[in-house]
Jmol script that loads the backbone (N, CA, C; Angstrom):
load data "model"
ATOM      1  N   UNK A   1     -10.612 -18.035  23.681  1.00  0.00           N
ATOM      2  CA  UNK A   1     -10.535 -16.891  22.797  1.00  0.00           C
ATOM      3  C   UNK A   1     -11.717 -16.945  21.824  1.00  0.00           C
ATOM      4  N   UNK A   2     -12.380 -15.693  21.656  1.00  0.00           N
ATOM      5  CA  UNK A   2     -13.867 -15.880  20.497  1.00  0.00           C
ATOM      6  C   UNK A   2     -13.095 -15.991  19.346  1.00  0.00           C
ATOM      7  N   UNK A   3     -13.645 -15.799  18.202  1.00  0.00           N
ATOM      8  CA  UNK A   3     -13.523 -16.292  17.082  1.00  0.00           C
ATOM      9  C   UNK A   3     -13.249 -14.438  16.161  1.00  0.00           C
ATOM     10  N   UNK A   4     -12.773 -14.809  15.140  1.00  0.00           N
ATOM     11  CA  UNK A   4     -12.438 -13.604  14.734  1.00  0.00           C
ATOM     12  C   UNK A   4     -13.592 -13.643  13.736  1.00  0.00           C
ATOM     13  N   UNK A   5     -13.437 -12.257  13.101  1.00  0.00           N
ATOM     14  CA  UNK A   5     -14.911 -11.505  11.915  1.00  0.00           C
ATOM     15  C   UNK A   5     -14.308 -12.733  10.855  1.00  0.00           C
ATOM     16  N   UNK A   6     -13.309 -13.347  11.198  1.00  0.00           N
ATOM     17  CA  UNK A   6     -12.976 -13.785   9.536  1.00  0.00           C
ATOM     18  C   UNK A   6     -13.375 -15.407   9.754  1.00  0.00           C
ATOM     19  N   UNK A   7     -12.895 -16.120  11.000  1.00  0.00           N
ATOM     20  CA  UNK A   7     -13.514 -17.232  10.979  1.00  0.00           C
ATOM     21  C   UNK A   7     -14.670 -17.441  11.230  1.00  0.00           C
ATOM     22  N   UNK A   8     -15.630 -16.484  11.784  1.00  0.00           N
ATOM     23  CA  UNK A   8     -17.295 -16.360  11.803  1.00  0.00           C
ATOM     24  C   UNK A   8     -17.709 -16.283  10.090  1.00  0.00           C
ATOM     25  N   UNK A   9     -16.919 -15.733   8.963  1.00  0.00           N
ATOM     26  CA  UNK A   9     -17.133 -15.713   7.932  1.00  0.00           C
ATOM     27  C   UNK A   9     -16.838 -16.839   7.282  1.00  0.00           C
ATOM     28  N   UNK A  10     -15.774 -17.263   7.276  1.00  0.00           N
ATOM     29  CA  UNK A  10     -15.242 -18.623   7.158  1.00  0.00           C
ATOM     30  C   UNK A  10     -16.713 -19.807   7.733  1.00  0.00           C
ATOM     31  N   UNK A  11     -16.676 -19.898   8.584  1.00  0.00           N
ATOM     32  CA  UNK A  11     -17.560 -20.462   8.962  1.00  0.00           C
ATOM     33  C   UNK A  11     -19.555 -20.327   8.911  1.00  0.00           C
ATOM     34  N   UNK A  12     -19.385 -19.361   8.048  1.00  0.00           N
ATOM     35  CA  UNK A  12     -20.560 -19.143   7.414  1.00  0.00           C
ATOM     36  C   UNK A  12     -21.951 -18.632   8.235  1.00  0.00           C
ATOM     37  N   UNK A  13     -21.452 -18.171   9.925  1.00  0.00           N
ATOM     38  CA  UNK A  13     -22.206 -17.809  10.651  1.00  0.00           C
ATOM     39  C   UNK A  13     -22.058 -15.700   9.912  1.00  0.00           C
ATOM     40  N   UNK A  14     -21.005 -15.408   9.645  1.00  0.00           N
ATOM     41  CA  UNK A  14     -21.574 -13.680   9.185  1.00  0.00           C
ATOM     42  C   UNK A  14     -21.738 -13.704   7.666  1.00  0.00           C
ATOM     43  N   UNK A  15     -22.561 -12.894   6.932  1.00  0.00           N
ATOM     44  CA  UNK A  15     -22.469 -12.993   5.659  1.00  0.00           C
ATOM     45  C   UNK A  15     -21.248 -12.185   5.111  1.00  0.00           C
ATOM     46  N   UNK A  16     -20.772 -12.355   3.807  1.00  0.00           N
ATOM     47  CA  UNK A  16     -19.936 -11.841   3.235  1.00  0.00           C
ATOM     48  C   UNK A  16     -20.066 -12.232   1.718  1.00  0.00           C
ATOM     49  N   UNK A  17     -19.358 -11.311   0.689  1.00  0.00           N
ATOM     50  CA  UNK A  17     -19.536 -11.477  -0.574  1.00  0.00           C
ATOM     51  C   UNK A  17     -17.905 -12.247  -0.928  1.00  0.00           C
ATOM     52  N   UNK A  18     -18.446 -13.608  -1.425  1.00  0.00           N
ATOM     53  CA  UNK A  18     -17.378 -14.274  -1.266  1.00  0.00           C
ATOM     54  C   UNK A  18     -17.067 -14.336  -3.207  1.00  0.00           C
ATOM     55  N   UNK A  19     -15.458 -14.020  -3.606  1.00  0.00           N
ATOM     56  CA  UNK A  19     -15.292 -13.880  -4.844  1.00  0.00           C
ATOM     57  C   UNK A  19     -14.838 -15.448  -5.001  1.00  0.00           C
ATOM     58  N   UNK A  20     -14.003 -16.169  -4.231  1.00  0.00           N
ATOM     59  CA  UNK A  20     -13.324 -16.996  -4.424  1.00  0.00           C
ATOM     60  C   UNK A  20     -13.278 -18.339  -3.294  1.00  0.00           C
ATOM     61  N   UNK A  21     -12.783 -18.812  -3.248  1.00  0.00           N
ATOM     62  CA  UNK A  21     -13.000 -20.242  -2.031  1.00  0.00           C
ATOM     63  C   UNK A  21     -12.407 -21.451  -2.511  1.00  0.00           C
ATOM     64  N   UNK A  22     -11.133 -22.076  -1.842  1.00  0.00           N
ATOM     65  CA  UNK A  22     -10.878 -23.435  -1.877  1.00  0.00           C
ATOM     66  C   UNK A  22     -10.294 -23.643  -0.669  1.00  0.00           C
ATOM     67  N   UNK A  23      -9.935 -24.902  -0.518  1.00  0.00           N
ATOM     68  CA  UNK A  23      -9.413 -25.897   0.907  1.00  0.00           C
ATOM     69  C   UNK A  23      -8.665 -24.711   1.771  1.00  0.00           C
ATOM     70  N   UNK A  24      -7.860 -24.221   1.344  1.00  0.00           N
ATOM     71  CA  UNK A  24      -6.803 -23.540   2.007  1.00  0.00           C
ATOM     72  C   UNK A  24      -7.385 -21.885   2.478  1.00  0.00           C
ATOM     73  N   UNK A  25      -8.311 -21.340   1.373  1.00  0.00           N
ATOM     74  CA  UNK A  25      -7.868 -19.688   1.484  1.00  0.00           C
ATOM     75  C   UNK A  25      -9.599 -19.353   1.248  1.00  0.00           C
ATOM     76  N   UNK A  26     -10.366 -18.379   1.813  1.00  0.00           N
ATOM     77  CA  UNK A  26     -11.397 -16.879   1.554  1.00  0.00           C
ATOM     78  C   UNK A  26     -11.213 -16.233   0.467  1.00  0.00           C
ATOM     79  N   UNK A  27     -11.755 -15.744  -0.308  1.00  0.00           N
ATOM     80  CA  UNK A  27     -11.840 -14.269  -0.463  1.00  0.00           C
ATOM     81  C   UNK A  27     -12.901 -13.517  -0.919  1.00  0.00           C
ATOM     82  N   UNK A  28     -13.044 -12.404  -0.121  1.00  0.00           N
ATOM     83  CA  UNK A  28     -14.280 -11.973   0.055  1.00  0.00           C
ATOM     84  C   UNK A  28     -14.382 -10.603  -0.582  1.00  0.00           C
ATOM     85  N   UNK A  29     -14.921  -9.650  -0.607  1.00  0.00           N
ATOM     86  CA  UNK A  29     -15.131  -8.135  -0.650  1.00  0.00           C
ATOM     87  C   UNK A  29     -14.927  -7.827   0.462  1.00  0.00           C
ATOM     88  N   UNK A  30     -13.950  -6.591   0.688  1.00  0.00           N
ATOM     89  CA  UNK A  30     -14.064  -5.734   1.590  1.00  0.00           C
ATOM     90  C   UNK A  30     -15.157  -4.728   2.088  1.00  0.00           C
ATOM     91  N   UNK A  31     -15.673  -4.679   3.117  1.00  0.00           N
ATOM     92  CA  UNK A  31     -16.877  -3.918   3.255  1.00  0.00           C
ATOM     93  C   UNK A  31     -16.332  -2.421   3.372  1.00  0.00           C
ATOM     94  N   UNK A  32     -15.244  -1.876   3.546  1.00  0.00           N
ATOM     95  CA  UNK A  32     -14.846  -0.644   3.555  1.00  0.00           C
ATOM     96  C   UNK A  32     -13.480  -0.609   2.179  1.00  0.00           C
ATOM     97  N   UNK A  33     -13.909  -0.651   1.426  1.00  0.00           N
ATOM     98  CA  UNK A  33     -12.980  -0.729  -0.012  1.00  0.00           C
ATOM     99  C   UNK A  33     -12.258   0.878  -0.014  1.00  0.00           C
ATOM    100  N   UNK A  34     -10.745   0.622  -0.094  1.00  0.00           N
ATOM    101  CA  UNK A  34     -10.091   1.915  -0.561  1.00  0.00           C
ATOM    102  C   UNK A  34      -9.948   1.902  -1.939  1.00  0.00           C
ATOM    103  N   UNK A  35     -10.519   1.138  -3.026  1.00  0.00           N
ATOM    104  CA  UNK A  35     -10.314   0.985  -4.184  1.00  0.00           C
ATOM    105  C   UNK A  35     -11.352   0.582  -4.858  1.00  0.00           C
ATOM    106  N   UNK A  36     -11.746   1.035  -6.167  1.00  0.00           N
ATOM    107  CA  UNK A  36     -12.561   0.074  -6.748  1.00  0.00           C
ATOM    108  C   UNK A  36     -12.766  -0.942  -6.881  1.00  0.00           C
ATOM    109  N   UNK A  37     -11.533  -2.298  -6.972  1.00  0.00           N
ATOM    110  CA  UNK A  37     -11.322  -3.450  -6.142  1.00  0.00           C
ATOM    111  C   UNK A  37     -10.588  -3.272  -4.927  1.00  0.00           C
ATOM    112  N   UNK A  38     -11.522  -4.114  -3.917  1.00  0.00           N
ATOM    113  CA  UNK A  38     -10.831  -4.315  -3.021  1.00  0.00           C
ATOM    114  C   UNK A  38     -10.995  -5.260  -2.075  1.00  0.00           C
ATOM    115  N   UNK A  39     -10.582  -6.704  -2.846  1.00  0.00           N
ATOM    116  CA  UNK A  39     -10.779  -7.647  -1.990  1.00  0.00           C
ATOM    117  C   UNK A  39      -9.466  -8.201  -0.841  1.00  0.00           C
ATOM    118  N   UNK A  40     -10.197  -9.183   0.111  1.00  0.00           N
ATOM    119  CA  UNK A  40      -9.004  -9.934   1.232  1.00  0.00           C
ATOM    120  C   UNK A  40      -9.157 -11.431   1.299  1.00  0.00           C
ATOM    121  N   UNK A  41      -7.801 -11.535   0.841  1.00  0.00           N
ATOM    122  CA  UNK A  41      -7.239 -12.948   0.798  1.00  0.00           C
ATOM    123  C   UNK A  41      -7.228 -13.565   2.094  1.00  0.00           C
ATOM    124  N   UNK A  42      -7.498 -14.769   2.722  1.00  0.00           N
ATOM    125  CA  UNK A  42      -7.780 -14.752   4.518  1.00  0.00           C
ATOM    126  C   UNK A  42      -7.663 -16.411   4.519  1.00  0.00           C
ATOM    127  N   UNK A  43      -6.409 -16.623   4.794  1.00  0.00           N
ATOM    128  CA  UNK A  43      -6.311 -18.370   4.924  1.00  0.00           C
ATOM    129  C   UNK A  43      -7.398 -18.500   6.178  1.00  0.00           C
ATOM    130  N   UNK A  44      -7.898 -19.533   6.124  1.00  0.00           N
ATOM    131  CA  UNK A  44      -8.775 -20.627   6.709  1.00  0.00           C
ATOM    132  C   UNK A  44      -8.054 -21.106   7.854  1.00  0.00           C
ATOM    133  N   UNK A  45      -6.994 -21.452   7.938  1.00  0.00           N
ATOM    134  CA  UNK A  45      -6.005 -21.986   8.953  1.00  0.00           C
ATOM    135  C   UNK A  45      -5.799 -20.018  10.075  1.00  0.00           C
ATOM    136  N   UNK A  46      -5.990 -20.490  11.646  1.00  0.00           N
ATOM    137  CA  UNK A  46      -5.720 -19.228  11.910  1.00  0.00           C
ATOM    138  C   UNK A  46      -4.516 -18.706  11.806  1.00  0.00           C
ATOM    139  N   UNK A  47      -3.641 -18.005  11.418  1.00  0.00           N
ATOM    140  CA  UNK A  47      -2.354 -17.327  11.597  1.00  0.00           C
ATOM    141  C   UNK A  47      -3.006 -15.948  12.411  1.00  0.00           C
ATOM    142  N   UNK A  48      -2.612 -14.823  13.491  1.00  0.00           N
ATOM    143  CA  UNK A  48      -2.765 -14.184  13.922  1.00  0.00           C
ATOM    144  C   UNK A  48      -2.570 -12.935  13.055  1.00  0.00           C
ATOM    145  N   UNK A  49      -0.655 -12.789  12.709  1.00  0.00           N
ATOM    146  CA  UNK A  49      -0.100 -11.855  11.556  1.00  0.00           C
ATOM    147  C   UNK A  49       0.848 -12.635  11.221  1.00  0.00           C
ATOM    148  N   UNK A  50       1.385 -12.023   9.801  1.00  0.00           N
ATOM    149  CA  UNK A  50       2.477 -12.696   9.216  1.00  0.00           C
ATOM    150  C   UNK A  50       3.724 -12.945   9.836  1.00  0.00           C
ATOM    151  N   UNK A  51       3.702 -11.497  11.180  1.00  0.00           N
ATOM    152  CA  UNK A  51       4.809 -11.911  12.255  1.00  0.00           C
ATOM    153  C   UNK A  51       4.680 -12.954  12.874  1.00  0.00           C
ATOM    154  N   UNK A  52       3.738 -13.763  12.839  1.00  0.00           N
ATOM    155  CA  UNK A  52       3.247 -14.705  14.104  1.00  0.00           C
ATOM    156  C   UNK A  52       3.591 -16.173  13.170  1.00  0.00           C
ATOM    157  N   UNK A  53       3.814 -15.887  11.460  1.00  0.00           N
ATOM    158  CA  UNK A  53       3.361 -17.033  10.743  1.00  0.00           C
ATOM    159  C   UNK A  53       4.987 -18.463  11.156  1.00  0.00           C
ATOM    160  N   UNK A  54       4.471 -19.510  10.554  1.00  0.00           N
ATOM    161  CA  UNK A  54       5.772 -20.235  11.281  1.00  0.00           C
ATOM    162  C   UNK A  54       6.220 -20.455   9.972  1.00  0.00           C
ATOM    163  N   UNK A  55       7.780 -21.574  10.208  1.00  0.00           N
ATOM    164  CA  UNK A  55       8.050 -22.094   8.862  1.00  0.00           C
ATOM    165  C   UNK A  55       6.802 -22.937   8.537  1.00  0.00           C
ATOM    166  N   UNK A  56       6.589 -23.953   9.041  1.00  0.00           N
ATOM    167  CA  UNK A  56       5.076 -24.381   8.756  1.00  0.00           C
ATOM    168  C   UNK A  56       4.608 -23.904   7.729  1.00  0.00           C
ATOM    169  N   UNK A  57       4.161 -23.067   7.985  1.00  0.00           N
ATOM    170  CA  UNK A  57       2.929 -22.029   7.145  1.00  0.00           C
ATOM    171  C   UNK A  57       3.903 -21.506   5.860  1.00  0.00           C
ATOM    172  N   UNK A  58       4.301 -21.633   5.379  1.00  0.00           N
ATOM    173  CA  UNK A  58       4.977 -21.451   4.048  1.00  0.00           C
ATOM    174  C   UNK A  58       4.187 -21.315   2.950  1.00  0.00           C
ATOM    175  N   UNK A  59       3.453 -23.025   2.958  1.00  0.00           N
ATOM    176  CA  UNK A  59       3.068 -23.358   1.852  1.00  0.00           C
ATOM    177  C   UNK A  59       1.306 -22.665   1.834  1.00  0.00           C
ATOM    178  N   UNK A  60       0.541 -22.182   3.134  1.00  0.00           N
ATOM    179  CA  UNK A  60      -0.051 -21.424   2.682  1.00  0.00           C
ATOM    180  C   UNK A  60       0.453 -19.788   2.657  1.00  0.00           C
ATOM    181  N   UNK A  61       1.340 -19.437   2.995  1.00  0.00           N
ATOM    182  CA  UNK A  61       1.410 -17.733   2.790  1.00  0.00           C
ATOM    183  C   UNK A  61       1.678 -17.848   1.694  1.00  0.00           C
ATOM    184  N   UNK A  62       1.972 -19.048   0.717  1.00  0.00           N
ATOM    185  CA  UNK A  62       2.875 -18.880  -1.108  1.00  0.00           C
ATOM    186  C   UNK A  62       1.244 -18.842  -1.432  1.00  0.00           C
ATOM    187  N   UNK A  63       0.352 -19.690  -0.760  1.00  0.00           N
ATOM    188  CA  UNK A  63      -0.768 -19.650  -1.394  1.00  0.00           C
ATOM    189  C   UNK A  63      -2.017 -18.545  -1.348  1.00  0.00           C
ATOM    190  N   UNK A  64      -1.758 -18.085  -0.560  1.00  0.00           N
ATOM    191  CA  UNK A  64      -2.277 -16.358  -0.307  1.00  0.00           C
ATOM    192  C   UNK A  64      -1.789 -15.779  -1.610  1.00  0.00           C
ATOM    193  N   UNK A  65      -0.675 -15.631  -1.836  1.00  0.00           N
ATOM    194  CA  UNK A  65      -0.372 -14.831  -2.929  1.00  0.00           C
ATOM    195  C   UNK A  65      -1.115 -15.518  -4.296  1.00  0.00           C
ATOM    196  N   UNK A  66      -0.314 -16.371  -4.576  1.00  0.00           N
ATOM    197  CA  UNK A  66      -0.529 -17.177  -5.828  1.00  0.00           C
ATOM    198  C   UNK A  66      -2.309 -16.888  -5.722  1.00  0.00           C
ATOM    199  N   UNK A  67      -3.042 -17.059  -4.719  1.00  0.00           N
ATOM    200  CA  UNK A  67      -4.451 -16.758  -5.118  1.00  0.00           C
ATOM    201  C   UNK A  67      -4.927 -15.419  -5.586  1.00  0.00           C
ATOM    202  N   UNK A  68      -4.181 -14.446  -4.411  1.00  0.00           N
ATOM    203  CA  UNK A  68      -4.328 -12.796  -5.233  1.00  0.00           C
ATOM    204  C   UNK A  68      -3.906 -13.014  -6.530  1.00  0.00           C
ATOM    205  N   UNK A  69      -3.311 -12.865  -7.205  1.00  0.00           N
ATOM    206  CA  UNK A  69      -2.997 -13.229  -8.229  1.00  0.00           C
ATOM    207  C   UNK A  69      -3.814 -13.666  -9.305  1.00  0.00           C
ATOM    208  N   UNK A  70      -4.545 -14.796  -9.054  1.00  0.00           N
ATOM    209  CA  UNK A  70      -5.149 -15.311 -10.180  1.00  0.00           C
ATOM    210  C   UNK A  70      -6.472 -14.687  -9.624  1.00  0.00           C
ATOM    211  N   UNK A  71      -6.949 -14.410  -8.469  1.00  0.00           N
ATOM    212  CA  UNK A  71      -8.196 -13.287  -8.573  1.00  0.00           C
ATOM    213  C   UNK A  71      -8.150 -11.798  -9.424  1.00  0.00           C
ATOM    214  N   UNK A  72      -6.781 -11.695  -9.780  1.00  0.00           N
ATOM    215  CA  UNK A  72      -5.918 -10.006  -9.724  1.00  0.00           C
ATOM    216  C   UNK A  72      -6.886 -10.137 -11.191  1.00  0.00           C
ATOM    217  N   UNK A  73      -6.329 -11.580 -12.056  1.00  0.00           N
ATOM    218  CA  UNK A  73      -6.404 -11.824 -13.064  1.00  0.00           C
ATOM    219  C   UNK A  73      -8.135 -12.095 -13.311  1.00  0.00           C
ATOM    220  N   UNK A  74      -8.701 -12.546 -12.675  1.00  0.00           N
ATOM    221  CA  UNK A  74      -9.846 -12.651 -12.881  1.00  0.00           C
ATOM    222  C   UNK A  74     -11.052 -11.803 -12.934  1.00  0.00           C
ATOM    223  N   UNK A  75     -10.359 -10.456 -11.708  1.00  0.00           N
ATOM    224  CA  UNK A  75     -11.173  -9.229 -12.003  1.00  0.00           C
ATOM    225  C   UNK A  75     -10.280  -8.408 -12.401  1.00  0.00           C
ATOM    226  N   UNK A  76      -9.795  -8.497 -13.808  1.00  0.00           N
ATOM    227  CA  UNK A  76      -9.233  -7.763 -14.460  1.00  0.00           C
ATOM    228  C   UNK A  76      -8.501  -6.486 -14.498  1.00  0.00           C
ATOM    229  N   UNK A  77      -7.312  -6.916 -13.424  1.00  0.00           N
ATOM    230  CA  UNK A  77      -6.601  -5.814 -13.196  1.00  0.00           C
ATOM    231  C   UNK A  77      -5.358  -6.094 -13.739  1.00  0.00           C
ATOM    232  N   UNK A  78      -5.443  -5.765 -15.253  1.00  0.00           N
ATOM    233  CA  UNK A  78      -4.380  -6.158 -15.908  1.00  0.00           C
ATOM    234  C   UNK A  78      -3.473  -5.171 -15.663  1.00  0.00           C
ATOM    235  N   UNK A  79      -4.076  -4.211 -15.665  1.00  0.00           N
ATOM    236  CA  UNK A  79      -2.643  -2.439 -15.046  1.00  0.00           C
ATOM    237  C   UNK A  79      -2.200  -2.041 -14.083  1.00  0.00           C
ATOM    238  N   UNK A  80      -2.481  -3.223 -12.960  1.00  0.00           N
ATOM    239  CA  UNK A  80      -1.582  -3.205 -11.734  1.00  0.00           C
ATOM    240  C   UNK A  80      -2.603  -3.425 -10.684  1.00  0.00           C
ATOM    241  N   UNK A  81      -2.104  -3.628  -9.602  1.00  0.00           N
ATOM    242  CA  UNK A  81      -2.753  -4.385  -8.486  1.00  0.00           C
ATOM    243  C   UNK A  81      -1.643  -3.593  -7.598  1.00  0.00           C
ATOM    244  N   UNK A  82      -2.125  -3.418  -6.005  1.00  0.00           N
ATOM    245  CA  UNK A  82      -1.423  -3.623  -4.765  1.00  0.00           C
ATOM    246  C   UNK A  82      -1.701  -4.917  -3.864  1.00  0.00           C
ATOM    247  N   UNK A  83      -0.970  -5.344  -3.284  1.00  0.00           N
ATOM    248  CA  UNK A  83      -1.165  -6.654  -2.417  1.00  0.00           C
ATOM    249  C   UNK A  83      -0.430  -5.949  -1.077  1.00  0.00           C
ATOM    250  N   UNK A  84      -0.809  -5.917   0.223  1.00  0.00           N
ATOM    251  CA  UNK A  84      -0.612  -5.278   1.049  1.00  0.00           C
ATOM    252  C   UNK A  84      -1.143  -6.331   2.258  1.00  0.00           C
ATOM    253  N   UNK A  85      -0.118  -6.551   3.293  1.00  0.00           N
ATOM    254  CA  UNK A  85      -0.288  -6.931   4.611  1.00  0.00           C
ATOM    255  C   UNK A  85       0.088  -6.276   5.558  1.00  0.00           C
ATOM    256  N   UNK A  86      -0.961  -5.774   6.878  1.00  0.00           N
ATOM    257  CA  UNK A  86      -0.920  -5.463   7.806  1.00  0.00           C
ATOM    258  C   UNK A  86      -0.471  -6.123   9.050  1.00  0.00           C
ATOM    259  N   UNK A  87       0.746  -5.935   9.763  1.00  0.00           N
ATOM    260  CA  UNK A  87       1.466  -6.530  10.898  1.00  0.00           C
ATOM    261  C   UNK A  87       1.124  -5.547  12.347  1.00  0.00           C
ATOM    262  N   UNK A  88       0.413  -6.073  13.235  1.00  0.00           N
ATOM    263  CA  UNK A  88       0.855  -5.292  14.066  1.00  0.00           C
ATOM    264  C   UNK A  88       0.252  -3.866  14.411  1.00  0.00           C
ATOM    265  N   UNK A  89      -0.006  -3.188  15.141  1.00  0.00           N
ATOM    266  CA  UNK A  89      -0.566  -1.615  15.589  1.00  0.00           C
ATOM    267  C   UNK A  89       0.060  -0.672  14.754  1.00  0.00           C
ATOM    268  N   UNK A  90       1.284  -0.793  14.812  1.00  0.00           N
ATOM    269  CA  UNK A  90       1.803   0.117  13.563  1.00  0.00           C
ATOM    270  C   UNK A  90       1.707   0.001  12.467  1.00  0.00           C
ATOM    271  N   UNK A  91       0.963  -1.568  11.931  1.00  0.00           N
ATOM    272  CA  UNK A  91       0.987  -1.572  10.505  1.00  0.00           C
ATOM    273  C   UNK A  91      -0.742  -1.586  10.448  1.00  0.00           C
ATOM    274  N   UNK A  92      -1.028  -0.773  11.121  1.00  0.00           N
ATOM    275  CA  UNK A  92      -2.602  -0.544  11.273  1.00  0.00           C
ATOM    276  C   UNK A  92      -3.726  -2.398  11.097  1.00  0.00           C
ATOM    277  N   UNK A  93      -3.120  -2.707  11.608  1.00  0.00           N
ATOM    278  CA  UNK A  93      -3.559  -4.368  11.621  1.00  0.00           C
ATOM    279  C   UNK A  93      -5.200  -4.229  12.342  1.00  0.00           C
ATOM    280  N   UNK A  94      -6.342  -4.498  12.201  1.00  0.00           N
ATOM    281  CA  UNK A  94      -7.809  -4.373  12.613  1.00  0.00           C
ATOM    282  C   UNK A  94      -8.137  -5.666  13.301  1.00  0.00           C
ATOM    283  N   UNK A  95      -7.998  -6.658  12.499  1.00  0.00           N
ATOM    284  CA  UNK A  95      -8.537  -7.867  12.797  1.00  0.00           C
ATOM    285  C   UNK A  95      -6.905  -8.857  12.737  1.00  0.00           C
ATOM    286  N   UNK A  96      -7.592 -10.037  14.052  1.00  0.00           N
ATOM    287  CA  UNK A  96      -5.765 -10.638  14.410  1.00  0.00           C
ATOM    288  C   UNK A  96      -6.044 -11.524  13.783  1.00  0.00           C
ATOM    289  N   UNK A  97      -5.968 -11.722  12.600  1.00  0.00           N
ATOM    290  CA  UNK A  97      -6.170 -12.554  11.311  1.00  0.00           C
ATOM    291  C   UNK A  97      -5.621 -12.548  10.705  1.00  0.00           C
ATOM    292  N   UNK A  98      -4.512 -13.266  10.218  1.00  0.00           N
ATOM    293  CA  UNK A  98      -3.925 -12.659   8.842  1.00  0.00           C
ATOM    294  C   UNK A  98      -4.999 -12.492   7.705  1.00  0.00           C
ATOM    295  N   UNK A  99      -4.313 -11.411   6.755  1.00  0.00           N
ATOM    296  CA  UNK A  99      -5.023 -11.662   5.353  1.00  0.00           C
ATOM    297  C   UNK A  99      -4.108 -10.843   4.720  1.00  0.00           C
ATOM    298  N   UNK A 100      -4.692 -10.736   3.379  1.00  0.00           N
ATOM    299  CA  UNK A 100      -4.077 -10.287   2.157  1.00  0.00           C
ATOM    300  C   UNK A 100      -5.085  -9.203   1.490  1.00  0.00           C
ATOM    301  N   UNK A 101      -4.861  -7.640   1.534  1.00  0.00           N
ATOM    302  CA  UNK A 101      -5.278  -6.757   0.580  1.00  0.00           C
ATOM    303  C   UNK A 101      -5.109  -6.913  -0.697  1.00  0.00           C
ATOM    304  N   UNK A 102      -6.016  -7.287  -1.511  1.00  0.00           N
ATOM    305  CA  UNK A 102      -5.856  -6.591  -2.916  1.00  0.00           C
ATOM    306  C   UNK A 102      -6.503  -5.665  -3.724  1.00  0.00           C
ATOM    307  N   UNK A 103      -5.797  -4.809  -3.893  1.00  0.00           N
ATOM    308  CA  UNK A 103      -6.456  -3.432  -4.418  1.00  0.00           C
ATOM    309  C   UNK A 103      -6.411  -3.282  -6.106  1.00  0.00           C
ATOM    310  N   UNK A 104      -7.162  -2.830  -6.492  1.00  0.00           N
ATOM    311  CA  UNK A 104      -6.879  -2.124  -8.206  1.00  0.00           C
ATOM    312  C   UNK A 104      -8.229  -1.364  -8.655  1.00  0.00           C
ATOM    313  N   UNK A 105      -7.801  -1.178 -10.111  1.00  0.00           N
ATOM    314  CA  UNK A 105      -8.619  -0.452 -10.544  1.00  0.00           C
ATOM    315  C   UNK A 105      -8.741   1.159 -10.517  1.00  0.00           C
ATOM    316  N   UNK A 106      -7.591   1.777  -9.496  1.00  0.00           N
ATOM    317  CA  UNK A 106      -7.415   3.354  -9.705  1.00  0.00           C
ATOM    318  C   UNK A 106      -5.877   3.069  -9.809  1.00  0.00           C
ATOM    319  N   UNK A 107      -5.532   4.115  -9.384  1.00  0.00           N
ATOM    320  CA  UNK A 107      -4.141   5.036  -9.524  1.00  0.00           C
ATOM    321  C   UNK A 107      -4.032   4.728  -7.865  1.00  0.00           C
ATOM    322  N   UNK A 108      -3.047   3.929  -7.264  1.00  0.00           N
ATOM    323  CA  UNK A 108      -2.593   4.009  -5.938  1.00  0.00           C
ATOM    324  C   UNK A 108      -0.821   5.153  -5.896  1.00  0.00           C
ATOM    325  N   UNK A 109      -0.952   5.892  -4.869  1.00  0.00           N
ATOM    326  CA  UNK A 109      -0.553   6.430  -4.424  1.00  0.00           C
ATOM    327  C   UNK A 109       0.864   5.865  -3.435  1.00  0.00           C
ATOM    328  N   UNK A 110       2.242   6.059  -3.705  1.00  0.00           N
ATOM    329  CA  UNK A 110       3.384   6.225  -2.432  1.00  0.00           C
ATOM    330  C   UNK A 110       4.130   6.905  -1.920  1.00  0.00           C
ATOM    331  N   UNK A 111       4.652   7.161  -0.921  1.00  0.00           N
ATOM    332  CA  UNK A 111       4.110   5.593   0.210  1.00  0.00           C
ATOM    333  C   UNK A 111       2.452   5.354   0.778  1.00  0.00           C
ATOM    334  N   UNK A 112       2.498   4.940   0.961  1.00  0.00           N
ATOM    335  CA  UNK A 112       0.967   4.379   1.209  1.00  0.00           C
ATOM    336  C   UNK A 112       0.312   5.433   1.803  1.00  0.00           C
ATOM    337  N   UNK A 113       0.724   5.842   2.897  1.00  0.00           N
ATOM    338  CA  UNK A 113       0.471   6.496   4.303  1.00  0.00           C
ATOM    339  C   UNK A 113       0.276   6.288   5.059  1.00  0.00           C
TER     340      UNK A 113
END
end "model"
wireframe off; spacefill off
backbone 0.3
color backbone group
């Protein structure tokens, strides 16, 4: 199986604008932003989707979040944030990667669409 856009990034063969980085987790800029922020949280470890994730993987999907989070906080989206994961064809999923949307900085809209 090739390698996905995220572990070619991970692995430092595609460029990307990286906000954040430790042992476990990415996070980069989105190159197609629906928001004024709009970065993706992208564990390092492959998970496919969160449907796919095991008990295993616990302790990084807590850490996906907990990182949105203190990025949320770091680019100053003190008036709200979305955090959004894509599962699957119906959940418009692009890349078989897990990751983590985080959006802010406008007025988001629901349901999503």
């Amino acid at each position: 199986m090739s390698k996905t856009i995220f572990q070619k990034i991970i692995d430092r063969e595609i460029p990307a604008q990286i906000e954040h980085e430790d042992e476990h987790c990415i996070v980069i800029h989105d190159i197609q932003p629906q928001a004024p922020v709009h970065v993706l949280v992208i564990p390092k470890k492959l998970i496919p989707r969160v449907g796919e994730a095991g008990d295993e993987d616990g302790a990084v999907l807590g850490h996906l979040l907990l990182t949105a989070r203190d990025v949320a906080r770091k680019l100053g989206l003190a008036n709200g944030f979305r955090v959004v994961i894509n599962n699957g064809p119906d959940g418009c999923e692009s890349v078989p990667h897990l990751h983590v949307h985080l959006l802010g900085k406008r007025q988001l809209q629901w349901p999503p669409g």
